[in-house]
ZAMARGU-4260 file (C-alpha; in steps of 0.2 Angstrom, whole numbers, plus 5000, padded with zeros to 4 digits):
<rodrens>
0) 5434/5536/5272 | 5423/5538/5287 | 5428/5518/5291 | 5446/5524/5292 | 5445/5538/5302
5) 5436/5530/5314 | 5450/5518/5315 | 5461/5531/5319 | 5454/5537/5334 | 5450/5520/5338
10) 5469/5516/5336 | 5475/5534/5347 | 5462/5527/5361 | 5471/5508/5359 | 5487/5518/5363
15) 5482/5528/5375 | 5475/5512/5386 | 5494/5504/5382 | 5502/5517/5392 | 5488/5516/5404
20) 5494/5496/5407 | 5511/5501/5404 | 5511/5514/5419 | 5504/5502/5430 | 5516/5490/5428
25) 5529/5502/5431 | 5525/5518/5440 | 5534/5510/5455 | 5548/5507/5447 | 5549/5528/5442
30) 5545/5531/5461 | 5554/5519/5469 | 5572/5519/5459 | 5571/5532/5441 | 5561/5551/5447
35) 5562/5549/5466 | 5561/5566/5468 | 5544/5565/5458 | 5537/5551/5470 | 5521/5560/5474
40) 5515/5567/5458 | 5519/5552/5450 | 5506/5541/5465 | 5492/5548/5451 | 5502/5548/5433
45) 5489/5536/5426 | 5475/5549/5430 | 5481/5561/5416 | 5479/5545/5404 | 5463/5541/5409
50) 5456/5557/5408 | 5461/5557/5389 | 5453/5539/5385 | 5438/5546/5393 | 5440/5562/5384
55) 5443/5554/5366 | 5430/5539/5369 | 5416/5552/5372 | 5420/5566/5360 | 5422/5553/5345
60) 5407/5544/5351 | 5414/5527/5352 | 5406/5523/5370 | 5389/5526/5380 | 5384/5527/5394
65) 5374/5513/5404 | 5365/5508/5420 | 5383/5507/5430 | 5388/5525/5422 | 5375/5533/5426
70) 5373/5526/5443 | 5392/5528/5446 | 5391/5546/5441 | 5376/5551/5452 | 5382/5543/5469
75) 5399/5552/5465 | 5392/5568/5464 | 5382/5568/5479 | 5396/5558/5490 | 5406/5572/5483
80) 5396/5587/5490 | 5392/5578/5507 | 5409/5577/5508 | 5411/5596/5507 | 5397/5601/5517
85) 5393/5586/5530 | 5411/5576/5529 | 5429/5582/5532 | 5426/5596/5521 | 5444/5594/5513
90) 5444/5599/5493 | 5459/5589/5491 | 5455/5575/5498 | 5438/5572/5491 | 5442/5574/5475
95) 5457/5561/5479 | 5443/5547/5483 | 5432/5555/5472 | 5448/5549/5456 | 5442/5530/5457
100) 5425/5531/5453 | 5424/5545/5440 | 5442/5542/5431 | 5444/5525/5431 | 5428/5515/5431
105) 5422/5519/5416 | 5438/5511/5409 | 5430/5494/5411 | 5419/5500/5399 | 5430/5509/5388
110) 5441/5496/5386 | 5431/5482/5385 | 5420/5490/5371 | 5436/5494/5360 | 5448/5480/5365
115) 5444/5465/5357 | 5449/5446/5361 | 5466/5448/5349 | 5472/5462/5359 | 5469/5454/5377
120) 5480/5440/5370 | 5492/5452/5364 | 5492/5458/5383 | 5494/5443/5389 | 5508/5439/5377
125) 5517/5454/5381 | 5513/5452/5402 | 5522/5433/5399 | 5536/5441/5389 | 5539/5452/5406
130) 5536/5437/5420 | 5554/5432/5416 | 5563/5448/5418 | 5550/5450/5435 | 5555/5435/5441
135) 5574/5437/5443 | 5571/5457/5450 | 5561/5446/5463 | 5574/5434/5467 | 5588/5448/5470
140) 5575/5458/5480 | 5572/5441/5489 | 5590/5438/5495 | 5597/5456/5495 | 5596/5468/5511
145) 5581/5481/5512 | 5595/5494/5511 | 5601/5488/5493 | 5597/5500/5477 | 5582/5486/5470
150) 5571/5486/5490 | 5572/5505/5487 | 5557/5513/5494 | 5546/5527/5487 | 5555/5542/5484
155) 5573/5530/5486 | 5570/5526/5503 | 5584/5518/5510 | 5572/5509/5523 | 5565/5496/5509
160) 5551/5493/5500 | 5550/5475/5506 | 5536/5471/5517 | 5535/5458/5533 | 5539/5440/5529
165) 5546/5428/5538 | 5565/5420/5545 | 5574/5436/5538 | 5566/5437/5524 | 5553/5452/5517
170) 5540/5452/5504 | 5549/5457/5486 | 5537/5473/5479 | 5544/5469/5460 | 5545/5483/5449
175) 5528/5490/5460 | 5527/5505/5476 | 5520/5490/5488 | 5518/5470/5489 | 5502/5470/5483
180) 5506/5474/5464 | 5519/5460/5463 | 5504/5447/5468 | 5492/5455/5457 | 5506/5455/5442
185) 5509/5435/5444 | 5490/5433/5448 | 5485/5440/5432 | 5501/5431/5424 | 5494/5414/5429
190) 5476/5419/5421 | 5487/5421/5402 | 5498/5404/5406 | 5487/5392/5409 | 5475/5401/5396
195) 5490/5399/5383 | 5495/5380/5388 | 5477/5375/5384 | 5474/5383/5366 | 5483/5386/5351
200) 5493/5402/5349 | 5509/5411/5340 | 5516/5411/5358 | 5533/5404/5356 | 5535/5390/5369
205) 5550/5394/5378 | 5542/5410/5382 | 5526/5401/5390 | 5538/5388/5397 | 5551/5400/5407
210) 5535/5411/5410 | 5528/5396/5418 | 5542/5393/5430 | 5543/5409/5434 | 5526/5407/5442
215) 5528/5394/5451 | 5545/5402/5458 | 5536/5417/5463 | 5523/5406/5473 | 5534/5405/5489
220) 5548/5419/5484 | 5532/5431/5485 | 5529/5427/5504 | 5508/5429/5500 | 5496/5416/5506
225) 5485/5427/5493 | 5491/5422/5477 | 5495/5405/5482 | 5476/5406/5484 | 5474/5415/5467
230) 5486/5401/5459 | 5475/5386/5467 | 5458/5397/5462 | 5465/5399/5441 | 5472/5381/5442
235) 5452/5376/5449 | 5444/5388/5434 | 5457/5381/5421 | 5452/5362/5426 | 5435/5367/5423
240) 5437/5371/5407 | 5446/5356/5402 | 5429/5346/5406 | 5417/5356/5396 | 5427/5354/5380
245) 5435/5336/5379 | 5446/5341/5364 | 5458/5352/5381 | 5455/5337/5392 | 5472/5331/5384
250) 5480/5347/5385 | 5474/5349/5404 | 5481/5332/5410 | 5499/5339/5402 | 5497/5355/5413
255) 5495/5347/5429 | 5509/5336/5426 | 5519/5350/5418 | 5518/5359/5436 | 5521/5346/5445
260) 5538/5340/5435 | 5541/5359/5438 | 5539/5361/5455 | 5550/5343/5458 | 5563/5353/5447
265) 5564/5366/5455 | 5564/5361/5474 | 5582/5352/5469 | 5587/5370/5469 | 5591/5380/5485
270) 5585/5396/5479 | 5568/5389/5478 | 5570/5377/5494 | 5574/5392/5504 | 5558/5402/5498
275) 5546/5387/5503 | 5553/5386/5520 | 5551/5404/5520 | 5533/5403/5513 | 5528/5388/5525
280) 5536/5397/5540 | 5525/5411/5537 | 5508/5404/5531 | 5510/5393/5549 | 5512/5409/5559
285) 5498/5420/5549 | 5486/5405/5553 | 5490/5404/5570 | 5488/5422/5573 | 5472/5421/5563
290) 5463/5406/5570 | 5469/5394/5555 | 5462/5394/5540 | 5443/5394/5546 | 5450/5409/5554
295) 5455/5418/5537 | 5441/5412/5529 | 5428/5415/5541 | 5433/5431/5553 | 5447/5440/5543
300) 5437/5438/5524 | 5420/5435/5526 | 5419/5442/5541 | 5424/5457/5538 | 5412/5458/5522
305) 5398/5455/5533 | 5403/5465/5546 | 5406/5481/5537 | 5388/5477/5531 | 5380/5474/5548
310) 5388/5487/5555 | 5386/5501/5543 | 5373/5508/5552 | 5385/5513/5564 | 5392/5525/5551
315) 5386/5543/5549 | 5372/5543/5537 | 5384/5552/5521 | 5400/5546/5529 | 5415/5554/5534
320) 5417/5558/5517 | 5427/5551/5501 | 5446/5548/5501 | 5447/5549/5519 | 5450/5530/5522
325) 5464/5532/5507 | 5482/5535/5515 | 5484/5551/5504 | 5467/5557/5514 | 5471/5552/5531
330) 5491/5562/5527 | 5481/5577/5521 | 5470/5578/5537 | 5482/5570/5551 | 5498/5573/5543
335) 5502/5553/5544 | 5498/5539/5536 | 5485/5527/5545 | 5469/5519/5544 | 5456/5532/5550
340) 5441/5523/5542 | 5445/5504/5540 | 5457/5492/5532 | 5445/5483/5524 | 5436/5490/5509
345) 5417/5488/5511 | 5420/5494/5528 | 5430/5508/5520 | 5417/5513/5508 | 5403/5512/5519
350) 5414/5524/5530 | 5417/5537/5519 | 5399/5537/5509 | 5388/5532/5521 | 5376/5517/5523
355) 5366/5520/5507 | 5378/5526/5495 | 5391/5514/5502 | 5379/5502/5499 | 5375/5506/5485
360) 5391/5506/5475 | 5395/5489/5483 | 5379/5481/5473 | 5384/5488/5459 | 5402/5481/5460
365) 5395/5465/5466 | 5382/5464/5452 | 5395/5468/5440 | 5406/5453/5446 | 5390/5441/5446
370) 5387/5447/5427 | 5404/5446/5421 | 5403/5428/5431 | 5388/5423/5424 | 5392/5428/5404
375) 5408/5418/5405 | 5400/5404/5412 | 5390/5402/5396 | 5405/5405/5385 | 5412/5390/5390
380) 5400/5382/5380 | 5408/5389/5365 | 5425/5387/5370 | 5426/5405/5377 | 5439/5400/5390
385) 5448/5417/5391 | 5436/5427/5401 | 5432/5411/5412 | 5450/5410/5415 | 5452/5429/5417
390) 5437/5428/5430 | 5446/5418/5441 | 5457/5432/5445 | 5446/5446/5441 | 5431/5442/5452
395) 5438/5446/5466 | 5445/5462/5459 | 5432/5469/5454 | 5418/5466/5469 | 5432/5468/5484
400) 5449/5474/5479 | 5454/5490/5488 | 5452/5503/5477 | 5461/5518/5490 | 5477/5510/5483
405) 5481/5516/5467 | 5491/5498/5461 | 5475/5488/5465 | 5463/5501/5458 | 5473/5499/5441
410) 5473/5481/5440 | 5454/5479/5447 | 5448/5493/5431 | 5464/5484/5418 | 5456/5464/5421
415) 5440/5472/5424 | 5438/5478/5406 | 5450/5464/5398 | 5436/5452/5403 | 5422/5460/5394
420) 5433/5463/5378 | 5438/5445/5378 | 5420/5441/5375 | 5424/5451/5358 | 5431/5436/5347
425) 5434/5438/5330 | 5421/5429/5320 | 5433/5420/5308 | 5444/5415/5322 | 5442/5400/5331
430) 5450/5392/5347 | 5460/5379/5343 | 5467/5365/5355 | 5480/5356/5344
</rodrens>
């Protein structure tokens, strides 16, 4: 009996985290097109979910704390009252910056302790299912005028949703408030694709297949040099795995010629054609602007790690004080949206919690990231290629994704806990290549 009410709560908690996912992948689409009027409640609807999984995980006992909890918890509450007393003393806004860190980091933990491998592939199945349906609501966008019903901006702004492009053309934000959700929907896609072409599963082929291309056409239609990066980076992860297991070696070689039969496919097409002149046009112009590709690499990413580092000595000791770098904090406090802190977010961080704190909670996403790394490193060596896969994507989101914005916060928490519960493999499955 006991066995079956814990399976119950277990399950409410499961359902709970669905309309968590569920939400992200489409509280744009409320904002932008279905509640317009509702557009800025609806900028923290997820909060109210993850209060409950939080609430229900603790009061049926189904999650601890640990060494990030705790540390998470503690330099929230002090960033919290120097914000108050030391900061910009705004209520509102502090406890705006202060949503990531207690509301939706301990969802990594929640999720990835009551998730198992099963259910992230049932994600990842149901996140396929979607890429089709995505993928021609981008192609409209992509040719349609920023004044048409699917560019709609937040709160049915006529002006678009769209962001700069290139030749004419504007970024398409998919069924999500900005840009950045649409690569980080495809990004994550990719992660299950590749994942799905290289083992065994009751994922019928022609959803895989049309999921496939739809990737690959999002590539150049997306207008971001950032998940044709993030496309090249799971492609590089997925080929490693093919040579630690010589039974997917087979199965790797008929990827890489799949996307490239693909891509010649496609590029007969002018729909496509047009996107890559689109894409080149503007990966051409963003380097030149940026110094060319050392230039990315070096000054506007790395650079800007290391810089926000260096310089955080330059930063009040407790910082200007949490959700101030955010655009909800800086419309609060100057009525308009800007960035008052940084754009970057360990310089954003650093700004708002000061050097040690900032610090701090950089480490602890880093170290996080480096463990994650690490643990599915040596799962490979027992045909654990999920979370290897999912690392390729979710590194990055968890040790440096901007978590002011609340699409990336949800994606960063969401892969961040579907990494750890892919290490939870049922015992009488196995992974199977044939």
């Amino acid at each position: 009996m006991q066995y079956e009410v814990e399976n119950k709560h277990i399950l409410l908690i499961k359902n709970l985290i669905w309309v968590y996912f569920i939400l992200l992948l489409f509280e744009g689409a409320l904002r932008k097109w279905f509640l317009p009027s509702l557009s800025t409640p609806l900028l923290v609807v997820r909060d109210p979910i993850a209060i409950g999984i939080i609430f229900f995980s603790i009061y049926y006992r189904l999650i601890y704390w640990n060494f990030y909890l705790v540390l998470i918890l503690l330099i929230s509450l002090v960033s919290m009252v120097a914000s108050l007393l030391f900061g910009h003393g705004n209520l509102y806004v502090a406890i705006y910056g202060l949503r990531p860190l207690l509301l939706h980091f301990p969802l990594i933990f929640i999720v990835g302790t009551l998730l198992r491998q099963t259910d992230v592939e049932k994600i990842g199945k149901f996140i396929l299912w979607l890429v089709l349906p995505m993928t021609l609501l981008v192609i409209l966008q992509f040719y349609s005028p920023q004044s048409a019903w699917v560019n709609r901006g937040i709160g049915a702004d006529a002006s678009g949703a769209g962001f700069g492009g290139a030749l004419g053309y504007f970024r398409p934000p998919g069924t999500f408030s900005f840009t950045n959700g649409n690569t980080l929907f495809y990004g994550l896609a990719a992660c299950f694709a590749f994942y799905f072409w290289l083992v065994k599963s009751t994922l019928p082929k022609w959803i895989l297949i049309t999921a496939s291309i739809g990737i690959i056409i999002a590539v150049p239609l997306s207008i971001s040099r950032s998940y044709f990066f993030q496309v090249l980076l799971t492609l590089g992860f997925s080929a490693f795995c093919t040579l630690s297991n010589y039974k997917a070696l087979g199965k790797g070689i008929f990827v890489l010629l799949a996307i490239g039969l693909i891509f010649l496919v496609l590029s007969q097409f002018s729909f496509f054609q047009t996107g890559i002149d689109v894409f080149i046009t503007r990966f051409e112009s963003a380097n030149e602007e940026e110094g060319g590709m050392s230039g990315v690499i070096g000054d506007r990413f790395l650079g800007g790690l290391f810089s926000a580092i260096f310089n955080a000595g330059e930063q009040p000791i407790l910082g200007y004080g949490l959700g101030m770098g955010s655009n909800v904090g800086s419309t609060f406090l100057t009525g308009k949206k800007e960035f008052l802190i940084a754009e970057g977010e360990w310089a954003r961080i650093i700004g708002e919690m000061g050097f040690v704190l900032g610090l701090l909670l950089i480490a602890i996403r880093v170290s996080l990231g480096v463990s994650l790394f690490l643990a599915s490193f040596k799962g490979l060596k027992s045909s654990y290629f999920l979370p290897w896969i999912l690392m390729s994507f979710g590194f990055l989101q968890i040790a440096i994704a901007g978590w002011a914005q609340p699409t990336s916060l949800g994606f960063s928490i969401f892969t961040g806990g579907l990494i750890l519960a892919s290490f939870q493999k049922d015992e009488k499955k196995e992974t199977k290549f044939d």
